[in-house]
N, C-alpha and C positions, 0 to 999 in steps of 0.2 A: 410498515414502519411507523410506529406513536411520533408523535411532534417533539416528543422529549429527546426518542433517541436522533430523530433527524435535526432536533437543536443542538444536543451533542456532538455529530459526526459534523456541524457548519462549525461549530466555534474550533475543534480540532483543527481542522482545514486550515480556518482563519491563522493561527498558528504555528501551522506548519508541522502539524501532530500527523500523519497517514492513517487510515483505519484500517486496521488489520483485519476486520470481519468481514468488510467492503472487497476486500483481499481476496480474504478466502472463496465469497460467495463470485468474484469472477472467474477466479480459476476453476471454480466449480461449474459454472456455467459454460462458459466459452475452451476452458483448455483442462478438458475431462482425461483423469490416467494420468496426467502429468503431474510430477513431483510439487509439493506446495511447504514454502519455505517456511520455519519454524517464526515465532514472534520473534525472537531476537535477532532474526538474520535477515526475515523484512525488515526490518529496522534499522540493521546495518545499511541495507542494499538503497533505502528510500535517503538515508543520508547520504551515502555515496553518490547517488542519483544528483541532488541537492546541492552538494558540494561539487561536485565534479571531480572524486579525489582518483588517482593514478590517470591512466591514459585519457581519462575523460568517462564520464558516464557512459551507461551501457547505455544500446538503443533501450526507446520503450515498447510495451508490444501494442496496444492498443490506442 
C-alpha cells in the first residue's frame, strides 16, 4: 500500500468515511465464497452499525 493511499484510508477513518476496499480485501481473505455486499449497501450497513438504527446494530464479525 503507497503512503498516499494509506494517508487516504487514515483521514476517511478520521471522519468516519469506512473503506470499502479494506472491505472487500477481508472478505476476500478471511470469509472466502461468501456473498460481498454491493458499495451502497456497505454503506448503508456501516451507517446502521454507526447509528445503531432499529433493534440495535448488528453483531461485528471480526
Amino acid at each position: 500500500m503507497s503512503f498516499w493511499s494509506k494517508a487516504v484510508q487514515t483521514a476517511r477513518l478520521m471522519v468516519g468515511v469506512p473503506d470499502y476496499d479494506a472491505y472487500r480485501a477481508h472478505r476476500a481473505a478471511h470469509h472466502p465464497g461468501e456473498p460481498v455486499l454491493s458499495r451502497a449497501d456497505f454503506h448503508r450497513d456501516r451507517i446502521a452499525r454507526r447509528y445503531g438504527t432499529g433493534a440495535g446494530a448488528p453483531p461485528r464479525c471480526c
